[in-house]
Backbone as CSV, one residue per row, in Angstrom:
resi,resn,N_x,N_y,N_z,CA_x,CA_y,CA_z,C_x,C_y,C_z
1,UNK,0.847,-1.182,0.000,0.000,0.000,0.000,0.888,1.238,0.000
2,UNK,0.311,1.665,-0.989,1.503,3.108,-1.007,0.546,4.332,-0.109
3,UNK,0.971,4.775,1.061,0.343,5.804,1.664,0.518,7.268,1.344
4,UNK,-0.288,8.300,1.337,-0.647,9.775,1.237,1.101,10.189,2.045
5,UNK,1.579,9.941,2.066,2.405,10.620,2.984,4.288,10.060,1.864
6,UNK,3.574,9.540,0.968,4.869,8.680,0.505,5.793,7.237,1.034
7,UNK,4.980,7.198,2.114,5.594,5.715,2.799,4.930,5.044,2.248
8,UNK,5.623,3.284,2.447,5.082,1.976,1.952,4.839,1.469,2.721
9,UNK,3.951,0.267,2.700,3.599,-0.605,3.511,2.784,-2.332,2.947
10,UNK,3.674,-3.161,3.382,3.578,-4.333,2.723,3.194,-5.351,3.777
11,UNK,3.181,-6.538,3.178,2.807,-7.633,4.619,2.579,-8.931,3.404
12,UNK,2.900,-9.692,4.197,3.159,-11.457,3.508,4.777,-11.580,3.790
13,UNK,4.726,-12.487,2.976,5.850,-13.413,3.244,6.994,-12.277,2.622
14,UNK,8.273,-12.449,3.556,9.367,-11.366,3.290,10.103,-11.927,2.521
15,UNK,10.372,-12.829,1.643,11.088,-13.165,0.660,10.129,-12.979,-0.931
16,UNK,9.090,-12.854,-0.553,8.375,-11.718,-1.572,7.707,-10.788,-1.820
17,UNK,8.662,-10.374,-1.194,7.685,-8.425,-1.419,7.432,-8.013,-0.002
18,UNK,6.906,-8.924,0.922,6.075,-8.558,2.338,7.000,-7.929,3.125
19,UNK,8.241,-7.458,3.368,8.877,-6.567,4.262,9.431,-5.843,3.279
20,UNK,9.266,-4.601,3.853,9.685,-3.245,2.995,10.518,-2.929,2.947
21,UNK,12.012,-2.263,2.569,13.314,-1.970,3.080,13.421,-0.721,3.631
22,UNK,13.742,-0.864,4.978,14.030,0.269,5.470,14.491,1.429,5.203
23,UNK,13.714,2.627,5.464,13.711,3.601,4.824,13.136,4.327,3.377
24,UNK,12.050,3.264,3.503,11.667,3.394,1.810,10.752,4.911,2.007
25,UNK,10.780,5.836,1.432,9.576,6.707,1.415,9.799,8.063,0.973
26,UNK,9.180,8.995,0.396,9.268,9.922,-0.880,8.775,9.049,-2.684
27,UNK,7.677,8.134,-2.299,7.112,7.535,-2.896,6.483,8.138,-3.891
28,UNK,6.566,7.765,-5.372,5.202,8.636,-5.467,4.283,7.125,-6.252
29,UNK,4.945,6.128,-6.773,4.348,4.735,-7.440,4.790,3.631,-6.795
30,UNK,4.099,2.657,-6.819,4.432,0.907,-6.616,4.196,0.623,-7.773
31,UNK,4.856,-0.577,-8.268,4.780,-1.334,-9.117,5.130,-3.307,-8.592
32,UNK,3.927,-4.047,-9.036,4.102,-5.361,-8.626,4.735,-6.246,-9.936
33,UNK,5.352,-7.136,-9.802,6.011,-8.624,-10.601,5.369,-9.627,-9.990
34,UNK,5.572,-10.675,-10.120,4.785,-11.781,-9.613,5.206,-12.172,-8.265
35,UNK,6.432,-11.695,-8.119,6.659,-12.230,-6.467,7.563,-11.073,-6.043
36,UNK,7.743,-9.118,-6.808,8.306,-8.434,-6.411,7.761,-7.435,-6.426
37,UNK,8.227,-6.009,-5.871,7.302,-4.931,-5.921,8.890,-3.614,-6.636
38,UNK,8.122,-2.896,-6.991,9.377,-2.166,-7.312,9.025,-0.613,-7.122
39,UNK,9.332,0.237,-6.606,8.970,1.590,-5.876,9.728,2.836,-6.712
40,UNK,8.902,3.872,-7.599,9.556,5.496,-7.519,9.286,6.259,-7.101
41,UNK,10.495,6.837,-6.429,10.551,7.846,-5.276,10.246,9.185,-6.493
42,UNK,9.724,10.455,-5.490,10.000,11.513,-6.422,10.769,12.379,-6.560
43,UNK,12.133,11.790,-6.572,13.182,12.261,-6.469,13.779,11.556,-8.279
44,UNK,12.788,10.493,-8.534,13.509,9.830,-9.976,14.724,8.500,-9.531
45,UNK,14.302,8.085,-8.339,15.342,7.092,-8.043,14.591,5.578,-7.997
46,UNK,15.314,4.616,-8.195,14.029,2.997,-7.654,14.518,2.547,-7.415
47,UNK,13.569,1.930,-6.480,14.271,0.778,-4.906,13.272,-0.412,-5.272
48,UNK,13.668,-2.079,-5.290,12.918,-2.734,-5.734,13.116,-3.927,-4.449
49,UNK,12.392,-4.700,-3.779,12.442,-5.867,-3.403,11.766,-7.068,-3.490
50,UNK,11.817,-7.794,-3.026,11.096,-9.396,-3.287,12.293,-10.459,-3.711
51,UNK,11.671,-11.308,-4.372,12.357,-12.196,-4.986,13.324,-11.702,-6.049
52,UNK,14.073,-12.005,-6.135,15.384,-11.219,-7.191,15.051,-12.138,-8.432
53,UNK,14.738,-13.048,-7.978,14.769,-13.534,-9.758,13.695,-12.928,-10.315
54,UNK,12.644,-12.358,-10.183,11.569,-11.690,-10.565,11.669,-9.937,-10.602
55,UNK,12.534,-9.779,-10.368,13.106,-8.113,-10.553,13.477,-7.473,-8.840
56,UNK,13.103,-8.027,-8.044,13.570,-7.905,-6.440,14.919,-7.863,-6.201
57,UNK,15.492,-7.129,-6.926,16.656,-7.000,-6.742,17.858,-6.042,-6.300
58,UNK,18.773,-6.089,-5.573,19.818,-4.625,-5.358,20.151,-4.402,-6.925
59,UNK,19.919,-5.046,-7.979,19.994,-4.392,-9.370,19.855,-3.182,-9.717
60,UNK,18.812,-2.891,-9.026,17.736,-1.667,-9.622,18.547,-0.516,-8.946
61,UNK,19.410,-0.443,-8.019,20.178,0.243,-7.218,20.984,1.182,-8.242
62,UNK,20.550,2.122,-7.732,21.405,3.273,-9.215,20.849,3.781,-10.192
63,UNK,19.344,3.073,-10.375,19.090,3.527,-11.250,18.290,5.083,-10.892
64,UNK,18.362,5.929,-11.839,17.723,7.330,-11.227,17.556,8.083,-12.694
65,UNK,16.920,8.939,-12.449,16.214,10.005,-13.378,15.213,9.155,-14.382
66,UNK,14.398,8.226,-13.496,13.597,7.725,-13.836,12.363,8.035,-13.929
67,UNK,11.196,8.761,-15.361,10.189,8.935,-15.685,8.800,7.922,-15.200
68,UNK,9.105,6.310,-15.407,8.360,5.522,-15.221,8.468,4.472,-15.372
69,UNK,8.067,3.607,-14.647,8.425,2.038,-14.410,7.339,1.594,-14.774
70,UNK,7.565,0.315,-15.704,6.533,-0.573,-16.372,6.901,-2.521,-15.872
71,UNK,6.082,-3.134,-15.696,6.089,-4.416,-15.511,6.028,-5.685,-16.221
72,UNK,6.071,-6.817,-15.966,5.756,-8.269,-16.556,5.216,-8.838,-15.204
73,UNK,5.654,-9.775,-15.170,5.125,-10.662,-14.326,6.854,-11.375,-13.621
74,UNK,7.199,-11.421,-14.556,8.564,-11.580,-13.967,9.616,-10.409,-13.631
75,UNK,9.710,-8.877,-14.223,10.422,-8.041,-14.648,9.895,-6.595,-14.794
76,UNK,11.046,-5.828,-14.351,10.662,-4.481,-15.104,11.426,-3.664,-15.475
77,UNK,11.073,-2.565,-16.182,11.751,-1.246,-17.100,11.133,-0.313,-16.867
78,UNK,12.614,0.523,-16.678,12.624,1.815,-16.454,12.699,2.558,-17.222
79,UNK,11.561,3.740,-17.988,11.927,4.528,-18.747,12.302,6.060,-18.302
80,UNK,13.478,6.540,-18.559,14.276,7.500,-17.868,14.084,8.762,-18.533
81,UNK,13.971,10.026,-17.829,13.667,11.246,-18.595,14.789,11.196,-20.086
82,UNK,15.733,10.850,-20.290,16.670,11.442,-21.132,16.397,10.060,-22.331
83,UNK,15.055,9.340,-22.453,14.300,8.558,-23.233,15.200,7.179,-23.530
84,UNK,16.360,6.786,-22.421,16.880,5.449,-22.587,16.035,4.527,-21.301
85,UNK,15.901,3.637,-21.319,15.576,2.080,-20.690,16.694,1.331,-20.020
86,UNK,15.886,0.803,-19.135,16.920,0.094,-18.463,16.075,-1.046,-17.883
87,UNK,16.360,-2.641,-17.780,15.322,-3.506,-17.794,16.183,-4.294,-16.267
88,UNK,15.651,-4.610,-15.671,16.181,-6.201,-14.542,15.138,-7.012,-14.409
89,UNK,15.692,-8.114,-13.565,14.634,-9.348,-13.133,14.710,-10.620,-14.208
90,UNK,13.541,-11.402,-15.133,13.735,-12.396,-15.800,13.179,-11.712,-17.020
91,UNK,14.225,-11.529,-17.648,13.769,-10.749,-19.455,14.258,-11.973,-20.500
92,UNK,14.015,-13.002,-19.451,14.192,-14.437,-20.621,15.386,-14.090,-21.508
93,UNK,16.375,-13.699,-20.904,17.854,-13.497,-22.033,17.409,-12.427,-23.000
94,UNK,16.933,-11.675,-22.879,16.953,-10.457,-23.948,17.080,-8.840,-22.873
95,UNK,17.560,-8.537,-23.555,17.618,-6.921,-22.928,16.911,-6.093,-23.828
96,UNK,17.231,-4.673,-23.448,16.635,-3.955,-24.473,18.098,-3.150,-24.869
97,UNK,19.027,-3.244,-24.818,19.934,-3.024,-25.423,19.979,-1.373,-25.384
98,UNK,20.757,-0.719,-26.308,20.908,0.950,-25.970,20.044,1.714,-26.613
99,UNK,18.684,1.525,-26.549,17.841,2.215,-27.014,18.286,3.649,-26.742
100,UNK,17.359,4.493,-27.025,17.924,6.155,-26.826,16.017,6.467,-27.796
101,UNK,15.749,8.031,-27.490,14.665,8.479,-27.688,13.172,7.696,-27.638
102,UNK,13.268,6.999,-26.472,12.043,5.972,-26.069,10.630,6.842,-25.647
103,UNK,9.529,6.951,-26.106,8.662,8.112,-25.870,7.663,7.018,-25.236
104,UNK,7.638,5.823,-24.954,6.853,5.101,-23.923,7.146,3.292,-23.787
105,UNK,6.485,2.932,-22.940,6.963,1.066,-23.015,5.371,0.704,-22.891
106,UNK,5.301,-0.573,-23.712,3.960,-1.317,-23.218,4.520,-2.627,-22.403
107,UNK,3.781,-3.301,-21.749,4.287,-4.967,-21.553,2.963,-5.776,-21.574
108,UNK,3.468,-7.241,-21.938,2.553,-8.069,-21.846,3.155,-8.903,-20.585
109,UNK,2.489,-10.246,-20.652,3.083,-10.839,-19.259,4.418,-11.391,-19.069
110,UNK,4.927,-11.371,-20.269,6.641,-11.884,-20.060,7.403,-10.943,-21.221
111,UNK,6.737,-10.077,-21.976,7.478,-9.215,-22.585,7.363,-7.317,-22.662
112,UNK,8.180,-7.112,-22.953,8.222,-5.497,-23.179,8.417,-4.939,-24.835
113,UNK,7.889,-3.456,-25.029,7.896,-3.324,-26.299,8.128,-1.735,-26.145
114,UNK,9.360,-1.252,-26.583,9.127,0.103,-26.337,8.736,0.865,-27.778
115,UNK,8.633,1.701,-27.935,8.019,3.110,-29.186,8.866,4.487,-29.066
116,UNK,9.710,4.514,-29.707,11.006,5.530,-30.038,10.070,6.542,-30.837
117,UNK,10.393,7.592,-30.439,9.985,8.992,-31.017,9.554,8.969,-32.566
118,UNK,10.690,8.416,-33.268,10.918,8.159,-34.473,10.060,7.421,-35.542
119,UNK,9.301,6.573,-34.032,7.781,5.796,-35.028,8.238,4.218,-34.875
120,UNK,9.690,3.927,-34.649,10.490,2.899,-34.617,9.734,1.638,-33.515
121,UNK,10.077,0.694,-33.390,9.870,-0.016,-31.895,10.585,-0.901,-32.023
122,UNK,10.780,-1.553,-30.524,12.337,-2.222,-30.068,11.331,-2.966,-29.293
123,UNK,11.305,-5.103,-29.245,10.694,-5.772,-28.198,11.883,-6.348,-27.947
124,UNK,11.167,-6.902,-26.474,12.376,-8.007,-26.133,11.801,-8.681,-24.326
125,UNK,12.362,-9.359,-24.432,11.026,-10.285,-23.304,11.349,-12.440,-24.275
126,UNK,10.364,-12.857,-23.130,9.808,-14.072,-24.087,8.974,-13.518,-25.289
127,UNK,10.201,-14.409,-26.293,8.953,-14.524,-27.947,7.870,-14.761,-28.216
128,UNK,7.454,-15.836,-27.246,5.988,-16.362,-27.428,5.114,-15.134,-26.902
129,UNK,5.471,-13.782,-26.309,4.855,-13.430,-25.815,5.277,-12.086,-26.308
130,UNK,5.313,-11.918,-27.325,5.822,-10.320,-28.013,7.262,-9.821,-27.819
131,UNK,7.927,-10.530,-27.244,9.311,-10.261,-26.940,10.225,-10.236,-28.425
132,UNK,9.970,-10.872,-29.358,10.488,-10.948,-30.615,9.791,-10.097,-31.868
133,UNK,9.410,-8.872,-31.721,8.361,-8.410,-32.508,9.174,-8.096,-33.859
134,UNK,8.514,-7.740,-34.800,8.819,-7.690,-35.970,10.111,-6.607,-36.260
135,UNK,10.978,-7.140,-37.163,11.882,-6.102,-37.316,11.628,-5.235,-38.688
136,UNK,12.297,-3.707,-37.815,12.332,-2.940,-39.020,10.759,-2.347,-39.275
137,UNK,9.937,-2.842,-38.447,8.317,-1.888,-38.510,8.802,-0.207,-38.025
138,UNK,8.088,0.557,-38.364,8.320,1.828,-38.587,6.889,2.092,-39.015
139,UNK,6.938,3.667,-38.327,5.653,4.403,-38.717,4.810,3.790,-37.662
140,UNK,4.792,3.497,-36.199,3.909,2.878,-35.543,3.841,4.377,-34.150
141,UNK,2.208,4.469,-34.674,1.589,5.534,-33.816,1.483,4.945,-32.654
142,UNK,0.886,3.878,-32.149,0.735,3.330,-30.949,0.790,1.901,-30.833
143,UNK,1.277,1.550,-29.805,1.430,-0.220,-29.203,0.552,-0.645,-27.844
144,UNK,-0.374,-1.241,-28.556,-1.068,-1.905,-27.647,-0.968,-3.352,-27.204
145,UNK,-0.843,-3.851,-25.981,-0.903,-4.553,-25.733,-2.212,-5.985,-24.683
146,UNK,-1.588,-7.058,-24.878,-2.277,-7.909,-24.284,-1.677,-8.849,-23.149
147,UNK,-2.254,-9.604,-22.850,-1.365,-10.278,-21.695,-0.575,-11.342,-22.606
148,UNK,-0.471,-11.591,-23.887,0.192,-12.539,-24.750,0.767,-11.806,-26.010
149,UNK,0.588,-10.827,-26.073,0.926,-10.286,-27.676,0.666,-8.522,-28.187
150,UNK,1.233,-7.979,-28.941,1.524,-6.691,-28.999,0.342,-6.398,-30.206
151,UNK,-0.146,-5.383,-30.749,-0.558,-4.813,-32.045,0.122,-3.671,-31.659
152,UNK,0.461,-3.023,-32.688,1.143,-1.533,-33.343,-0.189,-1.203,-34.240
153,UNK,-0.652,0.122,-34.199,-1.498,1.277,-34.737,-0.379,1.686,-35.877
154,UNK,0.038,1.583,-36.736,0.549,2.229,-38.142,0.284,3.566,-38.518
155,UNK,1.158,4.663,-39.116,0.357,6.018,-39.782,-1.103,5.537,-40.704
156,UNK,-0.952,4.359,-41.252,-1.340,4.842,-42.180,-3.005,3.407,-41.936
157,UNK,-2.602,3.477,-40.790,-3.925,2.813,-40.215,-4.063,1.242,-40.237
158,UNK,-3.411,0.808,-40.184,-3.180,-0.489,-40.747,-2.914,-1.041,-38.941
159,UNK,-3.045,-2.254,-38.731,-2.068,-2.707,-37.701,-1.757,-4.342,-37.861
160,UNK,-0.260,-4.166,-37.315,0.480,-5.474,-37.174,0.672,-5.753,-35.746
161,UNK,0.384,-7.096,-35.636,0.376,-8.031,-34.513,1.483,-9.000,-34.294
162,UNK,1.479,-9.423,-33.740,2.830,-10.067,-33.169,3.157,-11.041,-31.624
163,UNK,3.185,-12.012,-31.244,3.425,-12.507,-29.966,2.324,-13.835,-30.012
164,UNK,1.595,-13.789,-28.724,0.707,-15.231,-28.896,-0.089,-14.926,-30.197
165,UNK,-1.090,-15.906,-30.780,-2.109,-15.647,-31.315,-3.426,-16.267,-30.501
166,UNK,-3.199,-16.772,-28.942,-4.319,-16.923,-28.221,-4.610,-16.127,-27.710
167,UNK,-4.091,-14.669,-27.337,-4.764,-14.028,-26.312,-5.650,-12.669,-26.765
């Protein structure tokens, strides 16, 4: 529970998520993973705990001038005012590599998809799950997502899909 005052407050089991780390607070978001929680202060800094294999990790330590944190179920990304990313937790062996001019992220449940200024987009996550999206698409107004799979909105109205085809 993120409280009016910027403090946190958690409860369950402390090897996921349920004890808070001391000193957490100047809050302004929580964000949950499947067995982690991950916190921005409004200062642009994130503090994450739980299970580390799920993004609960002293990883996240350092990271700062952070705009907004997005999730999976295993993982998350940070998109940073100066429009680069930065991902921890289980990104199934893919990163997002040195993106630069990132103007937002979507996720599904095991992947991420970001949307570069430029119209461009960069996935990466599990494949089965939009993590492998199409290369070289361009011209994509918006990325929507599902809990299995991405569509991109096109200029020119069209959209391409990508990831499960069950969900």
């Amino acid at each position: 529970a993120l409280k009016t005052d910027g403090r946190v407050h958690a409860w369950g089991d402390g090897a996921h998520g349920g004890i808070v780390p001391a000193g957490l607070d100047g809050v302004r978001a929580v964000y949950s993973a499947y067995s982690a929680f991950c916190a921005l202060r409004y200062d642009g800094t994130v503090v994450a705990w739980g299970d580390a294999k799920y993004g609960g990790s002293a990883s996240s330590g350092g990271i700062a001038n952070v705009k907004e944190i997005y999730s999976t179920s295993v993982a998350f990304t940070a998109l940073k005012f100066d429009g680069t990313v930065e991902s921890w937790g289980d990104t199934h062996g893919s990163k997002p590599g040195n993106l630069t001019n990132v103007l937002t992220v979507s996720s599904t449940q095991y992947a991420f998809c970001a949307l570069m200024k430029d119209g461009r987009i960069h996935s990466w996550g599990n494949s089965r799950y939009g993590g492998s999206g199409p290369i070289g698409l361009s011209n994509v107004r918006a990325v929507y997502p599902t809990a299995m799979s991405f569509a991109a909105l096109l200029g020119d109205g069209t959209v391409k899909a990508w990831g499960s085809p069950f969900s």
